[in-house]
C-alpha positions, 0 to 999 in steps of 0.5 A: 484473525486474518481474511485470507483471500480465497485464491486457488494456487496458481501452479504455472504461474508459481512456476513462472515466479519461481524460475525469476528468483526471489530477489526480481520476485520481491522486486515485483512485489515491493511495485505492486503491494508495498504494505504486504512487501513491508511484513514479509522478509525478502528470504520470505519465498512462499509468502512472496510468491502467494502475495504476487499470485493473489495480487495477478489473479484478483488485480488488487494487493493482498493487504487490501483484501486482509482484514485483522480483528481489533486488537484488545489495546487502543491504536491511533491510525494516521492517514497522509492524503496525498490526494489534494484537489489541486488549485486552479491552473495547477498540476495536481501535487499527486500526479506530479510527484507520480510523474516524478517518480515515473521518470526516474525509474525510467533514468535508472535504468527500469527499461532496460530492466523491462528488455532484459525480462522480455528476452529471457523469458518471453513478452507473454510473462504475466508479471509484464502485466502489472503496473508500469512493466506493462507500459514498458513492454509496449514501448518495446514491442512498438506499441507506443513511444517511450513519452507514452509509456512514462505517461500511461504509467504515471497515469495508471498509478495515479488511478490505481492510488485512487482506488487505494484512497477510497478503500483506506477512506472506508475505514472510520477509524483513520485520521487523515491529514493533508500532506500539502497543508504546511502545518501538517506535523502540528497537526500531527503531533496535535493528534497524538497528544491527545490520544496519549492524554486520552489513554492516560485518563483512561488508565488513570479510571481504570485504576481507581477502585470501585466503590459501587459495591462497598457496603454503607454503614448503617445507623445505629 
């Protein structure tokens, strides 16, 4: 039941892929497409390296160019909006927390990272293209100081959520909440249980016979 995107193999650019190994291989894919990275096993080459090819060739994750046909039991989809307009005279949460994130992959050692696929395998490789690795790149060949690239790559990020949101957004079936609202676990909860009661009441109509088709009894 799944669209697959329709991506001709990329020979040089598996080739490419393939001489970085599949350790860096799922590294790269975790950044790119957490949701396709989540359901493949990090042994998983071939499912790996057809996830990168499809995100460089279409610049979008695959996950989000799949589509699954409902499945035949009830489910409940729960969605975290972490996309709060931020207040007046305040740092949007988001983009905050990018920044964050942005800077401690710089502490941990992620230009180094950057320097050390540079040198081995050329500045031109394509996976230097994809979010963040592009940004540090730049800074290496000189195109921008570091400060720049740690805000280039929250910056893209935060677009690149966006366009997240607004794919996620057009699925009716979500439900989203507010990840800054202090009552979001109630809120939650609040939301499972009466999914919960409302299949409960459906199983409990289900089960009930029917009597639409017995016969009535007619007078002697």
């Amino acid at each position: 039941g799944l669209k697959i995107p329709q991506v001709a193999p990329q020979a040089e650019l598996r080739s490419q892929l393939t001489a970085l190994g599949q350790p860096l291989c799922y590294g790269f894919l975790k950044q790119v497409d957490p949701a396709s990275a989540a359901k493949i096993h990090p042994n998983d080459q071939v499912r790996t390296l057809r996830s990168l090819e499809v995100f460089y060739v279409t610049g979008r994750p695959m996950s989000m160019q799949q589509g699954e046909r409902p499945p035949s039991y009830p489910i409940l989809q729960i969605g975290l909006d972490c996309l709060t307009p931020a207040a007046a005279g305040e740092v949007d949460p988001l983009m905050r927390r990018i920044e964050q994130r942005t800077v401690q992959m710089v502490e941990r050692g992620f230009v180094e990272e950057v320097a050390g696929l540079v040198e081995k395998y050329g500045a031109d490789l394509p996976l230097l293209d994809t979010l963040g690795y592009r940004e540090m790149r730049q800074y290496l060949v000189g195109q921008s100081s570091l400060e720049e690239a740690i805000t280039l790559t929250a910056l893209h990020t935060r677009q690149f959520a966006k366009r997240q949101r607004t794919w996620f957004r057009a699925d009716s079936s979500i439900h989203w909440f507010d990840t800054e609202d202090p009552e979001l676990v109630e809120q939650v909860w609040g939301r499972v249980q009466q999914f919960l009661k409302a299949i409960a009441q459906s199983s409990h109509t289900s089960a009930l016979p029917d009597r639409s088709q017995d016969e009535v009894p007619s007078a002697q």
